[in-house]
TORLOSE-300793 format. One record per residue (C-alpha): z, x, y; residue number from 1; residue in one letter. Coordinates in nm, 3 decimals. Each point is the difference from the previous one (the first is absolute). Example, Ala and Ser with C-alpha at 12.3 -4.5 7.8 and 13.67 -1.06 7.14 Angstrom:
BEGIN
ATOM, zz, xx, yy, nuza, kolgu
ATOM, 0.780, 1.230, -0.450, 1, a
ATOM, -0.066, 0.137, 0.344, 2, s
This chain:
BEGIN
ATOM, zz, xx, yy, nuza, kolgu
ATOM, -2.037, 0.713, 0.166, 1, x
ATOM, 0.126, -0.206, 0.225, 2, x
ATOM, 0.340, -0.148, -0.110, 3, x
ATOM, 0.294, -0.243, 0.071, 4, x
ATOM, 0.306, 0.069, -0.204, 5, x
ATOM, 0.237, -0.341, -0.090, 6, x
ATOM, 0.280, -0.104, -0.251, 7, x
ATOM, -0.066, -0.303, -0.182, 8, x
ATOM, 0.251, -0.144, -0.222, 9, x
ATOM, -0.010, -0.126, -0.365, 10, x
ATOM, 0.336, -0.190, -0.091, 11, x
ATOM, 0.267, 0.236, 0.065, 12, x
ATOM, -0.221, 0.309, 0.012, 13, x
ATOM, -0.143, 0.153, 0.302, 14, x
ATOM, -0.352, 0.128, -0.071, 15, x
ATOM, -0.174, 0.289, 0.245, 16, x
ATOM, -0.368, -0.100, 0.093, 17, x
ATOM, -0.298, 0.152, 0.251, 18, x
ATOM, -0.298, -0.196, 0.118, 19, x
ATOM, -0.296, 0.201, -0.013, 20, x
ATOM, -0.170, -0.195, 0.308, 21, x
ATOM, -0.328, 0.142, -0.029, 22, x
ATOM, -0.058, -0.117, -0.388, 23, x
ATOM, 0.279, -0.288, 0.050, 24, x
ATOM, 0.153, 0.124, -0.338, 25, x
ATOM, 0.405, -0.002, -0.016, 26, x
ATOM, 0.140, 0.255, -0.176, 27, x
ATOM, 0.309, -0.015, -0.180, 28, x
ATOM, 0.274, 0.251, -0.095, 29, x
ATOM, -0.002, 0.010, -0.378, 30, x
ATOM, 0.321, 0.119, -0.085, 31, x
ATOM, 0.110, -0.273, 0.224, 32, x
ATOM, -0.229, -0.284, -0.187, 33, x
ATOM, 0.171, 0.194, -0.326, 34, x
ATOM, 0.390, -0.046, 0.078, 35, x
ATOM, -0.068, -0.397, 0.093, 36, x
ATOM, -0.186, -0.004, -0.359, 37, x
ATOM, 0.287, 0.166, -0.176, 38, x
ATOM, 0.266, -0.187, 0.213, 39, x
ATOM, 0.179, 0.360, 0.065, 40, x
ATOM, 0.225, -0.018, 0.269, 41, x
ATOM, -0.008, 0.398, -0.045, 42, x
ATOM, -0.332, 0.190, 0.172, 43, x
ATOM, 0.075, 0.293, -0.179, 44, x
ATOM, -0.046, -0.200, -0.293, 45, x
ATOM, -0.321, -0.158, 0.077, 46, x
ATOM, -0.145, 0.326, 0.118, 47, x
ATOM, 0.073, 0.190, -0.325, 48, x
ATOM, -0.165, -0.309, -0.168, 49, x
ATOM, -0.333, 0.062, 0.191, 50, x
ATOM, 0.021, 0.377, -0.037, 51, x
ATOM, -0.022, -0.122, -0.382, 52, x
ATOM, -0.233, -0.257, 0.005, 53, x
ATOM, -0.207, 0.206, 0.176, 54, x
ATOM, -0.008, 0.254, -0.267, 55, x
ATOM, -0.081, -0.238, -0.258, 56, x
ATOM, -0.277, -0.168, 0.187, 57, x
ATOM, -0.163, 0.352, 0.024, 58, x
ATOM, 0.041, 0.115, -0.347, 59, x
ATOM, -0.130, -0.351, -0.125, 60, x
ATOM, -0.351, 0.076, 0.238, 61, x
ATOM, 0.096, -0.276, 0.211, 62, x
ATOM, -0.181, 0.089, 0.361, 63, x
ATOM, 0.256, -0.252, 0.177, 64, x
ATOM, 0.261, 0.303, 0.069, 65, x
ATOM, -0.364, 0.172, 0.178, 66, x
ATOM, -0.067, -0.311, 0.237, 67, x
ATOM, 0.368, 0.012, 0.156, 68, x
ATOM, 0.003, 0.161, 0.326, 69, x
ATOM, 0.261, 0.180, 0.224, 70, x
ATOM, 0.112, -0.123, 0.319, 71, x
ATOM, 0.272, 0.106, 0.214, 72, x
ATOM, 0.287, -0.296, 0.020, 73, x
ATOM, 0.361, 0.014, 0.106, 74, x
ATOM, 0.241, 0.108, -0.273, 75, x
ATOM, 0.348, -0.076, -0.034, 76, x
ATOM, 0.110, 0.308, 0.236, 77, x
ATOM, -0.216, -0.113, 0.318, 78, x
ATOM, -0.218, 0.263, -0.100, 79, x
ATOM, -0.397, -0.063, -0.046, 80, x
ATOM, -0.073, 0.123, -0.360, 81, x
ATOM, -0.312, -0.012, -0.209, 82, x
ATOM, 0.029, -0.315, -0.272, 83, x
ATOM, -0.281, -0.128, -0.222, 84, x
ATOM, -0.154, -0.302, 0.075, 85, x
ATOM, -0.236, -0.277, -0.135, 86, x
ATOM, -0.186, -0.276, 0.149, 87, x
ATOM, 0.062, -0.356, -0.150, 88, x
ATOM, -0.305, 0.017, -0.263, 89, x
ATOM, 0.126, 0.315, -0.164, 90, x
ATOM, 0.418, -0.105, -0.004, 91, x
ATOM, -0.129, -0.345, -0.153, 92, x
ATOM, -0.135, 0.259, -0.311, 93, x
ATOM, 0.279, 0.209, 0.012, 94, x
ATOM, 0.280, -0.288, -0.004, 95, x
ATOM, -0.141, -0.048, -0.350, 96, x
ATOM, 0.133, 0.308, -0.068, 97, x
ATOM, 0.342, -0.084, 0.066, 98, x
ATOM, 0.175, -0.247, -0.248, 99, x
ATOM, 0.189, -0.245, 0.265, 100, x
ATOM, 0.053, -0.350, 0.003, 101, x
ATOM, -0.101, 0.074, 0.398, 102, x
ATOM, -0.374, 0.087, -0.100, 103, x
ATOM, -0.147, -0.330, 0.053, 104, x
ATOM, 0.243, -0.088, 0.303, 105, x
ATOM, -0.098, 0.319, 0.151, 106, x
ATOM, -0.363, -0.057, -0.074, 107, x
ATOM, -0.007, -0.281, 0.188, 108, x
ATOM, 0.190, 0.154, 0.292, 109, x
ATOM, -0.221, 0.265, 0.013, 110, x
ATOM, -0.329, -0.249, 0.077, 111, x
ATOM, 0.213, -0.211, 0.229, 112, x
ATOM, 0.112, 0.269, 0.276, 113, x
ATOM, -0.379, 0.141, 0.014, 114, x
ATOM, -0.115, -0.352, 0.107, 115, x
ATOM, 0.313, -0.014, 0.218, 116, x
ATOM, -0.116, 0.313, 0.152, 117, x
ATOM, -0.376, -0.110, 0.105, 118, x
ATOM, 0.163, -0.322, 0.152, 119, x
ATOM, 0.259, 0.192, 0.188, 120, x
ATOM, -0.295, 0.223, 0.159, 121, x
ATOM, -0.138, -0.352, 0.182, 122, x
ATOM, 0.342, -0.141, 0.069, 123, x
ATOM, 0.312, 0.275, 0.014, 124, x
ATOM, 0.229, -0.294, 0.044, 125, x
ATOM, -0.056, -0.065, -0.385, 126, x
ATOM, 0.222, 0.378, -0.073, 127, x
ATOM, 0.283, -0.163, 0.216, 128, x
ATOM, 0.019, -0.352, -0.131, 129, x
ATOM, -0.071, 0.165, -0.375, 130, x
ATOM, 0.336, 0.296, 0.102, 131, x
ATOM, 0.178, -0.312, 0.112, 132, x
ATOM, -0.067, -0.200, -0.327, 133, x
ATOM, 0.120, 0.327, -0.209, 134, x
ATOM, 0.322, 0.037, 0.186, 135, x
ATOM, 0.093, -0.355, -0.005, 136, x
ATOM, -0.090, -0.011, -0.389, 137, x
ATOM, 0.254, 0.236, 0.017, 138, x
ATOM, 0.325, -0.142, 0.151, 139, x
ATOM, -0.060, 0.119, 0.357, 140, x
ATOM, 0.112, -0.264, 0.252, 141, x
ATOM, -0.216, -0.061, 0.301, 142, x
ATOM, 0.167, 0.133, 0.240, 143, x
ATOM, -0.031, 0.334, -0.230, 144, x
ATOM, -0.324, -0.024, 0.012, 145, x
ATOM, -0.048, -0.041, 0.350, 146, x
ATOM, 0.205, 0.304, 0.074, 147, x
ATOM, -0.226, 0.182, -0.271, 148, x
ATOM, -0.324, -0.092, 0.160, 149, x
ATOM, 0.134, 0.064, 0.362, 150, x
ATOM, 0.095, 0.351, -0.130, 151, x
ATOM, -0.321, 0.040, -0.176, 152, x
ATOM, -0.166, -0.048, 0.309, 153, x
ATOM, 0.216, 0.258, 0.217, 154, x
ATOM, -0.042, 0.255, -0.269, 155, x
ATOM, -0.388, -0.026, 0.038, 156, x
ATOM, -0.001, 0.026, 0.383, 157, x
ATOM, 0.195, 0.322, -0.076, 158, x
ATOM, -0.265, 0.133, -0.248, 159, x
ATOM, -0.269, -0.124, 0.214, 160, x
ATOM, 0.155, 0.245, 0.273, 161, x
ATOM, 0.072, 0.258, -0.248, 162, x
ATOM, -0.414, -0.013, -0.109, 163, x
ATOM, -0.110, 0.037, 0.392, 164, x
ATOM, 0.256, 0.300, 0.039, 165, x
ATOM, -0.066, 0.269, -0.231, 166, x
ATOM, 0.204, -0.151, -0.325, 167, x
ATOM, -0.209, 0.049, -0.352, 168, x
ATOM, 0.107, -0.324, -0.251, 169, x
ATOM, 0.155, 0.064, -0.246, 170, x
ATOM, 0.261, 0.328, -0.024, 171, x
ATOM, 0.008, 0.019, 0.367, 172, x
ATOM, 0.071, -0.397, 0.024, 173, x
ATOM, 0.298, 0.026, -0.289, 174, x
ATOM, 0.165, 0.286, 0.170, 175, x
ATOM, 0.001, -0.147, 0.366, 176, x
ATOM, 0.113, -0.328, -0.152, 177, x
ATOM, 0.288, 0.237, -0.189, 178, x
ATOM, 0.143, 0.101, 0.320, 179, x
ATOM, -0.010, -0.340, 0.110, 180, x
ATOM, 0.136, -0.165, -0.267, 181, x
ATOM, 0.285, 0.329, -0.040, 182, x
ATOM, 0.082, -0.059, 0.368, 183, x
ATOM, 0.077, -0.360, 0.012, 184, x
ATOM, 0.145, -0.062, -0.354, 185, x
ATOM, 0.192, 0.328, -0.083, 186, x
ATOM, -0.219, 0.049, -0.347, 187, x
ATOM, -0.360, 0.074, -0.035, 188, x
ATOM, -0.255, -0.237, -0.137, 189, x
ATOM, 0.066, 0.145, -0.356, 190, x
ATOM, 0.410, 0.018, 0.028, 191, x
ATOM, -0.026, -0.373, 0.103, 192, x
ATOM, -0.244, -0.115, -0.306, 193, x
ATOM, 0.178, 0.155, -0.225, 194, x
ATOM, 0.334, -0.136, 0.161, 195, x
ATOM, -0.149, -0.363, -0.091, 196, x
ATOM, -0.119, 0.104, -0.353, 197, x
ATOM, -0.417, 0.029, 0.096, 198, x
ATOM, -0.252, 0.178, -0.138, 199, x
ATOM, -0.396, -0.053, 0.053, 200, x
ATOM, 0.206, -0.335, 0.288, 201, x
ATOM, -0.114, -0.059, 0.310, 202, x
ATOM, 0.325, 0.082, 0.155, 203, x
ATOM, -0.051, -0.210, 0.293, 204, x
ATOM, -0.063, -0.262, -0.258, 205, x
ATOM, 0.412, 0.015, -0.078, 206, x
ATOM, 0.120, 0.040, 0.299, 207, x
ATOM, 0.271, -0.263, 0.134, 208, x
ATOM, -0.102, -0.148, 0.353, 209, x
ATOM, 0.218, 0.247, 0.163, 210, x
ATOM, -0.175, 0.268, -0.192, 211, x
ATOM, -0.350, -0.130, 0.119, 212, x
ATOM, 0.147, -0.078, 0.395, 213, x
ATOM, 0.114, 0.347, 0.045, 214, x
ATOM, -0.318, 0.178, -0.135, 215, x
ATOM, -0.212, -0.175, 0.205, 216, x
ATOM, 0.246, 0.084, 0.321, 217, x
ATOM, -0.089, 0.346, -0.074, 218, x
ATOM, -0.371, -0.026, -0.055, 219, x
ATOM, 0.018, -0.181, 0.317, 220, x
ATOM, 0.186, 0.238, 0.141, 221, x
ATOM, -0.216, 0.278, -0.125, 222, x
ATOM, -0.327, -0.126, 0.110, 223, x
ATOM, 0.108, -0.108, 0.355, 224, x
ATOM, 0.192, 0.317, 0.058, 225, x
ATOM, -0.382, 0.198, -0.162, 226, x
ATOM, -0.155, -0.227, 0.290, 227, x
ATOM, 0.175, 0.103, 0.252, 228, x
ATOM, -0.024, 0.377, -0.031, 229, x
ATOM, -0.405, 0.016, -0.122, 230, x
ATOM, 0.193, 0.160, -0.368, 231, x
ATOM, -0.283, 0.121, -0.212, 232, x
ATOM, 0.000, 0.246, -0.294, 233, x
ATOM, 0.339, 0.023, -0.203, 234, x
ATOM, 0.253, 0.156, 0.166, 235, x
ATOM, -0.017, -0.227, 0.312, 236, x
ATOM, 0.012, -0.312, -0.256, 237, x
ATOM, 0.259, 0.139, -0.205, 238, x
ATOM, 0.197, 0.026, 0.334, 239, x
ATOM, -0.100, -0.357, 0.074, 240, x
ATOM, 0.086, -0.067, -0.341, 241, x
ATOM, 0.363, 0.126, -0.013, 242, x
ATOM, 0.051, -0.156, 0.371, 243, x
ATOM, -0.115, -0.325, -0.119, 244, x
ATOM, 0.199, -0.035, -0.319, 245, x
ATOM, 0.302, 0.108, 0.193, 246, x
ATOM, -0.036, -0.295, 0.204, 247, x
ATOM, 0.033, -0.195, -0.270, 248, x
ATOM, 0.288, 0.234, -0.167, 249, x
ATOM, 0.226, -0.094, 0.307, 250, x
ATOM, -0.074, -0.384, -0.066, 251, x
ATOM, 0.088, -0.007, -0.303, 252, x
ATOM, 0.284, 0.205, 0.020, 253, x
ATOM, 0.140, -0.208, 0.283, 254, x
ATOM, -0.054, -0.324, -0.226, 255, x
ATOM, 0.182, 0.140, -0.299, 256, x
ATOM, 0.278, 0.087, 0.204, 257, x
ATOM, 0.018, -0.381, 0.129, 258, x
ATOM, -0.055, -0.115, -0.342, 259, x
ATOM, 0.175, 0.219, -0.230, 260, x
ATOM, -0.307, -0.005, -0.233, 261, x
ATOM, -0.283, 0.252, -0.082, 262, x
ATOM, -0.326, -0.031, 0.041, 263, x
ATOM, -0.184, 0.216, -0.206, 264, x
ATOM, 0.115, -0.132, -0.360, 265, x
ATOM, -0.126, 0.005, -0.378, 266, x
ATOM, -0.097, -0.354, 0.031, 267, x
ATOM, -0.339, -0.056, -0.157, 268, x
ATOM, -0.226, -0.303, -0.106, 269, x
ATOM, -0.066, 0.185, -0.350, 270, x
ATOM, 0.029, -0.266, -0.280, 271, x
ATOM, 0.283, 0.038, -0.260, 272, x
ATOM, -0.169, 0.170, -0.258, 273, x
ATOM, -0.081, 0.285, 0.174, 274, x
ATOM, 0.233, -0.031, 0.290, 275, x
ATOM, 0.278, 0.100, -0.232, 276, x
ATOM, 0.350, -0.024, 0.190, 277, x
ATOM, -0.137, 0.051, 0.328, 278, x
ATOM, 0.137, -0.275, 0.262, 279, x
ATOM, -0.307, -0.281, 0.078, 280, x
ATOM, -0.088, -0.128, 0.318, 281, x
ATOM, 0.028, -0.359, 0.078, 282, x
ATOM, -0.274, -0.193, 0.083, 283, x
């Protein structure tokens, strides 16, 4: 199977997704699909809920629980785990499963991003103008956005060198981008989302502009320094890696001594209702 793993977003909930290219089927994360149904801010929640459902389904002869599949996606630890999946056709039976005032929003959804998807594959531009839509829907500014797309596109130059090197996707991606990350900021990718009150977040997604400027100096920094030596397999990266993100450590160091102000804060785009106390960004 040849894949392409994505995030797509439905409201405030992030939703895992892989392309199967060869039978141009998406397939979605159902726990995922399950937690913007119940409108759980709490994963644990929504996971115990399928783990139920599931049994149910089974007991009751349904063969919907047999037509799920496993795929590999990234879990909340960085780590590549096995979660069930469905493709649209089977989560459009299955939502009627879950009593939500979300089923026929969701429904709908559900059709919409596999059309989006076959469009996309003529004209890529279409993912960029349709992120772009989804973070302006959501309060970003444009010059947010602009910094989010221009980091976007560092961070893919990276894992484009990464690929050609010797770097599997996936674990081997999450922990070089850990020491990257660690390096530059002072937490790791997980200390920082759960600093801004995330869970299944893009955390790049609720970062402040400084946030998003100084983790693309170190990708930067990463991949140029890689370049420069011929870095392949994962020690030489990881040594690229911390090199690079200390690059960016020492800038943003300097600027919070000039400013009095850190950078790495608990700011977050998260709506009220499930961004609790936690301090919002402005748009």
């Amino acid at each position: 199977m040849n894949t392409q793993a994505e995030m797509a977003v439905f409201e405030q909930y992030w939703i895992r997704r892989v392309f199967d290219e060869e039978a141009g089927v998406w397939y979605f994360s159902v726990v995922d699909v399950v937690q913007a149904l119940l409108q759980q801010a709490d994963y644990q929640v929504a996971r115990k809920y399928w783990n139920k459902l599931k049994e149910r389904l089974t007991a009751e002869g349904s063969q919907l629980v047999t037509i799920c599949h496993q795929l590999k996606m990234v879990a909340e630890d960085g780590k590549m785990r096995s979660t069930d999946v469905a493709d649209a056709e089977t989560l459009l039976r299955l939502v009627q499963s879950v009593p939500s005032p979300k089923a026929e929003p969701i429904k709908l959804w559900l059709a919409r991003v596999g059309h989006e998807r076959m469009q996309e594959l003529v004209d890529p531009s279409l993912g960029l103008d349709r992120a772009r839509a989804v973070w302006k829907k959501h309060g970003r500014s444009e010059k947010w956005i602009q910094q989010r797309m221009m980091g976007q596109e560092t961070r893919s130059k990276l894992t484009d060198y990464w690929q050609d090197h010797g770097i599997r996707e996936g674990e081997e991606f999450a922990i070089l981008t850990n020491i990257i990350h660690e390096e530059w900021s002072g937490v790791t990718v997980a200390q920082h989302k759960d600093m801004k009150g995330l869970d299944q977040h893009n955390l790049r997604d609720h970062m402040s502009e400084a946030e998003l400027i100084f983790t693309a100096l170190a990708e930067l920094s990463t991949r140029q320094i890689a370049e420069s030596v011929q870095a392949r397999g994962m020690p030489d990266n990881a040594e690229a890696g911390r090199k690079g993100g200390g690059i960016s450590r020492r800038a943003r160091q300097e600027l919070e001594q000039k400013t009095g102000r850190r950078v790495v804060t608990s700011a977050n785009y998260l709506p009220p209702a499930s961004g609790g106390k936690k301090k919002r960004l402005g748009s």
